[in-house]
C-alpha positions in Angstrom: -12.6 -5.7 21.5 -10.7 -8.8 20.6 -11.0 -9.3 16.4 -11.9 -13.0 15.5 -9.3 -13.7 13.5 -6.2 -12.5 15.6 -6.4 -14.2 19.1 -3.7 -15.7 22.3 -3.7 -17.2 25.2 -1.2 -17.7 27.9 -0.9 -20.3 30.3 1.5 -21.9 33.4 0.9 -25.1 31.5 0.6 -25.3 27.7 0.9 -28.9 26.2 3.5 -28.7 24.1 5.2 -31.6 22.5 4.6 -34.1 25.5 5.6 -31.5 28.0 4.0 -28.5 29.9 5.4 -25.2 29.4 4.7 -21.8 30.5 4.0 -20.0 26.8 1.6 -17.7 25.1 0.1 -19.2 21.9 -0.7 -16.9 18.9 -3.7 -17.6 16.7 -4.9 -15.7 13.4 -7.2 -16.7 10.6 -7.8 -20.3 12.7 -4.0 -21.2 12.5 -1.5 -21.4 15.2 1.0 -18.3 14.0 4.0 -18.6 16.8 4.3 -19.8 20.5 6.2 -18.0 22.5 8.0 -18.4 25.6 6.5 -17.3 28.8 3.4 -14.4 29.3 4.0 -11.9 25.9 4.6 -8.7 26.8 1.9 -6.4 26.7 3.5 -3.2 24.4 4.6 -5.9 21.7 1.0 -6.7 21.6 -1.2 -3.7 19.6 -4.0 -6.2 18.2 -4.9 -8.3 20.7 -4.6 -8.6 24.4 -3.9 -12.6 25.7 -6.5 -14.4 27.3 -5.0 -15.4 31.0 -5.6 -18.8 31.3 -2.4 -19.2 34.0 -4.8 -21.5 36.2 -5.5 -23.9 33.2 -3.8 -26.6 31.0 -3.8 -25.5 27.7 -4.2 -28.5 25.6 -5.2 -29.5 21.7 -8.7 -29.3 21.4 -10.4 -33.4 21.9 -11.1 -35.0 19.5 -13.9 -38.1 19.4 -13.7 -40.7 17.1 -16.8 -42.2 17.5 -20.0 -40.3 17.7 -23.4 -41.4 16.0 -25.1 -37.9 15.0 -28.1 -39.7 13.3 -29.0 -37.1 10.9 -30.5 -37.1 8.2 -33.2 -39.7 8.7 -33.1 -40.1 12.6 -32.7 -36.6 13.5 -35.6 -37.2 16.4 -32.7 -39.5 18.2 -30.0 -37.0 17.4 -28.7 -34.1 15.1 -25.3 -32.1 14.0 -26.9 -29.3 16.0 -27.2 -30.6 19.1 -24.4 -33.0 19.3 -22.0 -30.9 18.4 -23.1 -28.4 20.8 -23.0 -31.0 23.8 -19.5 -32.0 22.1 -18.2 -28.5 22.7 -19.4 -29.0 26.5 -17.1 -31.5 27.1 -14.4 -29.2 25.4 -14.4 -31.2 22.3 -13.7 -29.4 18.7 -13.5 -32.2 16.4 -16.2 -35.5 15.8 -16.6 -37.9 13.6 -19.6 -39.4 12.6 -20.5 -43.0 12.0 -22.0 -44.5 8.9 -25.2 -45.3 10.6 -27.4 -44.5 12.4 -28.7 -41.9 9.9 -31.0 -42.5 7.0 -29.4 -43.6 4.9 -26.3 -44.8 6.3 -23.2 -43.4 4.8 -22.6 -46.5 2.2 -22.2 -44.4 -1.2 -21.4 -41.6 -2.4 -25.0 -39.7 -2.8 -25.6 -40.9 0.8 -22.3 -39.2 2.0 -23.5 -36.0 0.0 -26.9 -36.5 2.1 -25.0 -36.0 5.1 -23.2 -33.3 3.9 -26.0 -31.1 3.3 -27.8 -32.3 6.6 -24.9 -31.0 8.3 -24.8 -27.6 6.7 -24.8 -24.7 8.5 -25.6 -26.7 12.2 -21.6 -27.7 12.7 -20.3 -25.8 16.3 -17.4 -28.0 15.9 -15.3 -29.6 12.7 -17.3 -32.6 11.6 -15.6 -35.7 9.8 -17.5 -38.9 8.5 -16.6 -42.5 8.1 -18.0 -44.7 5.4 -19.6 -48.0 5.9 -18.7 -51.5 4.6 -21.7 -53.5 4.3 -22.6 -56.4 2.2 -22.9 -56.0 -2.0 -21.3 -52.3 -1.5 -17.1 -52.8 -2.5 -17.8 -50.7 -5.8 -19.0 -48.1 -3.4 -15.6 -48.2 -1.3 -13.2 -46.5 -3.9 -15.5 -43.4 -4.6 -15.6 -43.0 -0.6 -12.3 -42.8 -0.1 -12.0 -40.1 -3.0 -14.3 -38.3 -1.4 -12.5 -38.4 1.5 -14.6 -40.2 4.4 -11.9 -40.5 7.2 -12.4 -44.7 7.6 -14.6 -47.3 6.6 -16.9 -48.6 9.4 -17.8 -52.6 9.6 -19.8 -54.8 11.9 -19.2 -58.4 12.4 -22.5 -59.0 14.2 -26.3 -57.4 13.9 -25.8 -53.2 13.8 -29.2 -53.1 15.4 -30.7 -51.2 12.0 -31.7 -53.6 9.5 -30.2 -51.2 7.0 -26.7 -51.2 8.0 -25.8 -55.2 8.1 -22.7 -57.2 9.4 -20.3 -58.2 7.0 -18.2 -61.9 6.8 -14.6 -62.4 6.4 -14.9 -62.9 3.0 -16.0 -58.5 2.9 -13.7 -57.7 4.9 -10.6 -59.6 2.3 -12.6 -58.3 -0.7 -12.3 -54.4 1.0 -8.3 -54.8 2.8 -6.2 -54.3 -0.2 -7.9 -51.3 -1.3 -8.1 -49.7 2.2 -4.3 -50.4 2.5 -3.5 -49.5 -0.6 -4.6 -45.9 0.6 -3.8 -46.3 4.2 -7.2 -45.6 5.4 -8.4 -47.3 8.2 -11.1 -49.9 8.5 -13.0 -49.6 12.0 -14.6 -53.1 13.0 -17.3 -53.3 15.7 -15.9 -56.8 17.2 -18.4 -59.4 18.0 -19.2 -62.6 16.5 -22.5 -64.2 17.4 -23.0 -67.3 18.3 -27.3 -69.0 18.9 -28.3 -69.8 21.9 -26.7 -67.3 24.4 -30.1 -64.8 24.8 -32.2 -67.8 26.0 -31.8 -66.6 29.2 -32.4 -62.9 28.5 -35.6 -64.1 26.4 -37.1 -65.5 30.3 -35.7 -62.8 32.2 -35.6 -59.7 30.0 -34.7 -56.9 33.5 -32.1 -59.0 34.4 -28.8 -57.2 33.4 -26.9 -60.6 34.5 -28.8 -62.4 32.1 -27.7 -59.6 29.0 -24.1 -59.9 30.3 -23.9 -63.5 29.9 -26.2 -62.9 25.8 -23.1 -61.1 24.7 -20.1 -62.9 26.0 -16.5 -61.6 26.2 -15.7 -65.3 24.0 -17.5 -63.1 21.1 -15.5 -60.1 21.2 -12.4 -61.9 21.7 -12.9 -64.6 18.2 -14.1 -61.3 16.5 -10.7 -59.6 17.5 -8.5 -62.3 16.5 -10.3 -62.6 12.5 -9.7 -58.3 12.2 -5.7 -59.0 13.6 -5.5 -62.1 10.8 -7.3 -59.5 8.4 -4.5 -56.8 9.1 -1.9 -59.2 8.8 -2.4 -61.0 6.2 -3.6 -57.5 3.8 -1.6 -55.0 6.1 -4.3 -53.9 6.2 -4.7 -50.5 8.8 -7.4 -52.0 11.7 -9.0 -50.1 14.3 -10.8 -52.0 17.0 -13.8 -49.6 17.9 -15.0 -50.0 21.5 -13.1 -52.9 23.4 -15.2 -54.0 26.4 -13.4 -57.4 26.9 -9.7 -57.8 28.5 -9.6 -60.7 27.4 -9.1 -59.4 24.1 -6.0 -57.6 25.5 -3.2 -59.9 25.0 -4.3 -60.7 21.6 -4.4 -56.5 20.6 -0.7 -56.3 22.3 1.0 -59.2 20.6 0.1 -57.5 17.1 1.5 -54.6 17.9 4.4 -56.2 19.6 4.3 -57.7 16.1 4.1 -54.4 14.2 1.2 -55.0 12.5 -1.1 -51.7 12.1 -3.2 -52.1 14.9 -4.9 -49.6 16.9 -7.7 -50.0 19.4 -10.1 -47.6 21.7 -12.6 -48.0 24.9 -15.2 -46.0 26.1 -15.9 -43.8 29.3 -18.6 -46.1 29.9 -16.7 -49.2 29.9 -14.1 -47.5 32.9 -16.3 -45.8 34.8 -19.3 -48.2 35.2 -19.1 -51.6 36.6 -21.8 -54.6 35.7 -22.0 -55.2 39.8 -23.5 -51.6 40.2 -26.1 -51.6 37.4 -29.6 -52.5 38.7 -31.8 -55.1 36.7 -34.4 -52.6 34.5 -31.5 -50.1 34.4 -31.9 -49.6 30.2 -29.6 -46.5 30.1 -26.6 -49.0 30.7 -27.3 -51.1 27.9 -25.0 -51.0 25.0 -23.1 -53.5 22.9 -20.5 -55.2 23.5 -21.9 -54.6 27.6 -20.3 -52.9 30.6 -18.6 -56.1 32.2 -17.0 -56.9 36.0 -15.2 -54.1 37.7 -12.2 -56.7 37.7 -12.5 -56.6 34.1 -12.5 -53.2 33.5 -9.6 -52.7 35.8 -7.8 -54.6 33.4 -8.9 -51.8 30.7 -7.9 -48.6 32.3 -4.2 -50.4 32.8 -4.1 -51.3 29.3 -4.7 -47.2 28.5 -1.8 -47.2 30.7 0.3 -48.8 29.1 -0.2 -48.3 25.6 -2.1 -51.2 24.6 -5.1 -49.6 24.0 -4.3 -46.1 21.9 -7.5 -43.7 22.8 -10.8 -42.9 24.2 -14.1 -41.9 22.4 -17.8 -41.8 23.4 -19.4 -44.3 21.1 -22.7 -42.0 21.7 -25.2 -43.6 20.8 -28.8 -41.7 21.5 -31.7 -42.7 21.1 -35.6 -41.2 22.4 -36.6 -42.5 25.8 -39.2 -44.7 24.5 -36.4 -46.9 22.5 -34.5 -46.8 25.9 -37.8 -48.8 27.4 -37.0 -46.7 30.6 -40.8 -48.0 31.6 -40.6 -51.4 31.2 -36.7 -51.9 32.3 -37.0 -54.5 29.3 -33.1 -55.0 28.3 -33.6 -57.6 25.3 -35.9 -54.9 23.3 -34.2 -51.8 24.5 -32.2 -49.4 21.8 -28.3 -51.0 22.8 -26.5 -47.1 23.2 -25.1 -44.7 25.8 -25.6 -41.1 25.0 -22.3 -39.5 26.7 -20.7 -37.0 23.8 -21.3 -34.1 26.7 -19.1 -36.3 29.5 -16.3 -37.6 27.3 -13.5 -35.6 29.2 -15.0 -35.7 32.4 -16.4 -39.3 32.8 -12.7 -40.4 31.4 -10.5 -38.0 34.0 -12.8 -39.0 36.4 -12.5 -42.8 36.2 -8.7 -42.5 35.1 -7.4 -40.0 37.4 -6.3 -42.5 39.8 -4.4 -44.5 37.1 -2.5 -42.3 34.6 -1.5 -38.9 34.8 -2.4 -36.2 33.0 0.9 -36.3 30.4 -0.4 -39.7 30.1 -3.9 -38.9 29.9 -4.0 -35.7 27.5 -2.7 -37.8 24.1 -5.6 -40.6 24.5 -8.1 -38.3 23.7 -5.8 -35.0 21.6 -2.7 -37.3 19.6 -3.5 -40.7 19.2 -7.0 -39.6 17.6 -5.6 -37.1 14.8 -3.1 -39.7 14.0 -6.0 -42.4 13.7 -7.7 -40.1 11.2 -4.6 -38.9 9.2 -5.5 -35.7 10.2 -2.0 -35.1 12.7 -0.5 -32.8 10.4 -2.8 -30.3 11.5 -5.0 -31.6 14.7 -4.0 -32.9 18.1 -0.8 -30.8 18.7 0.1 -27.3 19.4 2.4 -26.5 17.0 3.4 -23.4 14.7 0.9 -24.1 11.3 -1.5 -26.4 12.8 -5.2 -25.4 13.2 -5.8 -23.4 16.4 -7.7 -25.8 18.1 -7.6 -25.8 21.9 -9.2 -27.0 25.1 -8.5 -25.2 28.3 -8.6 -28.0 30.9 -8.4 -27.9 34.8 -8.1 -31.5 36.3 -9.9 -31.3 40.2 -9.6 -33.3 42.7 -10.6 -36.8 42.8 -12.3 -36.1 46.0 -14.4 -33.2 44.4 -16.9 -34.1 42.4 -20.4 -32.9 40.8 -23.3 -34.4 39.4 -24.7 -33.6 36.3 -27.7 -32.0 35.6 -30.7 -32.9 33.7 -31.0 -28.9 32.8 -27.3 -28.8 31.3 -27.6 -31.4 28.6 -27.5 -30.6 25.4 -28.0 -33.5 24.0 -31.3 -33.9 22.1 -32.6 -36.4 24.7 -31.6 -36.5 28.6 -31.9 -40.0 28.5 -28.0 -41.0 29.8 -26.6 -42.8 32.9 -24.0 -40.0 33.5 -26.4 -38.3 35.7 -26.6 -40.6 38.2 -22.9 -40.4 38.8 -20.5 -38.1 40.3 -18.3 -36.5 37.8 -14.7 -34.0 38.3 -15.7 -30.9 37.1 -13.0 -30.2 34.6 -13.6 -27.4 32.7 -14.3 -27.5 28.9 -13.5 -23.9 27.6 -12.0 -23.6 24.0 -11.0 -22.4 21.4 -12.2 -23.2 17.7 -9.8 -21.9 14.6 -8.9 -19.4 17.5 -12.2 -17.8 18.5 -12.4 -18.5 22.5 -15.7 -20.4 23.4 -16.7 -20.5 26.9 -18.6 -23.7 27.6 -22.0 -23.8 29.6 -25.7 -23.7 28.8 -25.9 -19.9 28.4 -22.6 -19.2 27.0 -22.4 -21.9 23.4 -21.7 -19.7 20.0 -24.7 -18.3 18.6 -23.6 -18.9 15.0 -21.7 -22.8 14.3 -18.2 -22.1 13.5 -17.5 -26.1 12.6 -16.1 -27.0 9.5 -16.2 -30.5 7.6 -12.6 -32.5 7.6 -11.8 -34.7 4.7 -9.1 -36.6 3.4 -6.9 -34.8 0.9 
């Protein structure tokens, strides 16, 4: 029997350094120890006999960025146990959590220690949490970042929760200096708000035309343009949470073209759904900023491409089926959130796989997170030292494709527009500080093996 704490794996394809090599990686005590070349062989091996995984990529375990556990407070929509569990579905060993929509949202110190202890003991993967930037909190900032949240997390418009409200400019130039002064990033959910564009909702409240046009691209793009001015003018790091509009695009690439530090995601949800294909009364699409025009989202997937946009993350969002107004089809008072933790690495391959190839693919979701989180000393590579994090991952065929499950979600609700789509299936085995997990309903951990991540 295999002990926990000494563990390999071979594989055709380990990621290694931007590359694929055929190489047998060594983990003990959760750390990667050495990588050798090519399978081990077997009488230099007394402890621990590899796990053959010839027939997958070998990868750095995912990471999301952007996941909304909920707990305490709102455990009913949400909790550590069952998100991380549907996180390790999707082959995914590292979240971290936004600021709300737990109560109370993660804007002090005691709050932070809240979360903490509601996370205690339920973690099947390594947990992280972000602090949030709301109005009358700047004295709470400072003593976030020594306790080492991984980001402070803003809105420019309504959060949906009362208790979590949008900031102005002014917070955001008050907060800057100090996040740059220790190079932690401020995350900004880009939209400003203008009166008058839900009138049309207000009479025709199924019509999902009629919500696209209440949250127009013109709002995510002016929202965009004040966070670049904010990093410029306090180098200030900025992360652009969610992008939804391409029009945003040219703007995000001239300030990196610029060098100013800039980084920006998108969502499965905005790549693989397309606003011409969601029916009026359809509630599980809704979500803020919206699911716009194929054409638009086209324009998305190229900018992954091409390094304009840096990564991929859920945004899940849960919420019960009664806040998803699943009866009614009513999209003004609907819960605005896509529950998709479980289908991060298969929704993305699947609406990507035509576009970018896996060496392009594997560091949106692997590098480019652990270096948004400071954490790419240790995460998001496989590298002699670093934690032995890994996803085993086997890219199918466009052509063949399965559809999710009700049964197999392990998400506290079922309540998400994934299964009504197609999916590749892709695998999601791992391995967490080097004990092999094999993903599916039956076969999770018994015992959470997560860990919290904070800044040093």
């Amino acid at each position: 029997m295999m002990r926990k704490d000494r563990n390999s794996v071979y594989s055709k394809k380990v990621w290694i350094d931007g590359g694929f090599h055929e190489a047998t990686v060594f983990m003990r005590n959760g750390i990667i120890t050495h990588i050798e070349p090519g399978p081990f062989p077997a009488e230099r091996m007394p402890h621990t006999k590899p796990i053959d995984a010839r027939f997958h990529m070998v990868i750095p375990g995912l990471i999301d960025v952007h996941v909304h556990v909920n707990e305490p407070g709102r455990t009913h929509w949400e909790g550590f146990e069952t998100a991380t569990k549907a996180a390790l579905q999707s082959g995914i060993t590292t979240i971290v959590d936004m600021p709300l929509n737990a109560s109370p949202v993660t804007t002090s110190v005691a709050a932070l220690e809240a979360k903490k202890e509601a996370s205690r003991d339920k973690m099947y993967t390594n947990v992280g949490f972000y602090g949030g930037l709301v109005p009358g909190n700047l004295h709470e900032i400072g003593p976030l970042i020594e306790a080492g949240v991984l980001g402070i997390k803003a809105f420019l418009t309504h959060s949906g929760i009362d208790d979590f409200p949008n900031v102005t400019e002014a917070d955001l130039e008050a907060a800057a200096p100090l996040l740059a002064q220790h190079n932690v990033p401020l995350l900004l959910h880009c939209e400003l708000d203008e009166p008058g564009t839900r009138e049309a909702l207000k009479h025709s409240p199924r019509s999902y035309a009629a919500y696209l046009a209440s949250r127009p691209k013109d709002w995510e793009d002016r929202a965009v343009a004040m966070a670049i001015d904010v990093c410029r003018r306090f180098c200030c790091p900025v992360h652009i949470v969610h992008v939804s509009s391409a029009s945003a695009l040219p703007l995000i690439a001239a300030a990196k073209a610029e060098g100013l530090p800039l980084t920006a995601e998108t969502c499965p949800h905005y790549l693989l759904f397309n606003a011409e294909n969601i029916a009026d009364g359809n509630t599980l699409y809704k979500c803020a900023p919206p699911i716009r025009e194929r054409a638009n989202n086209e324009l998305l997937k190229a900018a992954l491409r091409d390094g304009i946009l840096d990564l991929i993350a859920s945004d899940h969002s849960p919420a019960p089926p009664e806040l998803k107004m699943l009866d009614s089809g009513n999209l003004l008072e609907a819960w605005g959130g896509i529950a998709g933790l479980q289908y991060l690495l298969p929704a993305s391959w699947t609406a990507l796989a035509d576009v970018l190839t896996p060496e392009q693919f594997i560091p949106l979701l692997t590098e480019a997170p652990a270096r948004l989180l400071r954490l790419d000393n240790r995460k998001g590579f496989i590298r002699v030292g670093y934690d032995a994090d890994l996803t085993l991952w086997s890219p199918g065929s466009a052509d063949w494709k399965i559809r999710p499950v009700s049964g197999a979600v392990l998400h506290r609700h079922k309540t998400t527009p994934y299964l009504e789509h197609g999916l590749q299936d892709v695998g999601g085995d791992s391995f967490l500080a080097g004990i092999p997990i094999t993903a599916g309903f039956h076969n999770l951990p018994k015992t959470p093996n997560g860990t919290w991540l904070f800044r040093k």
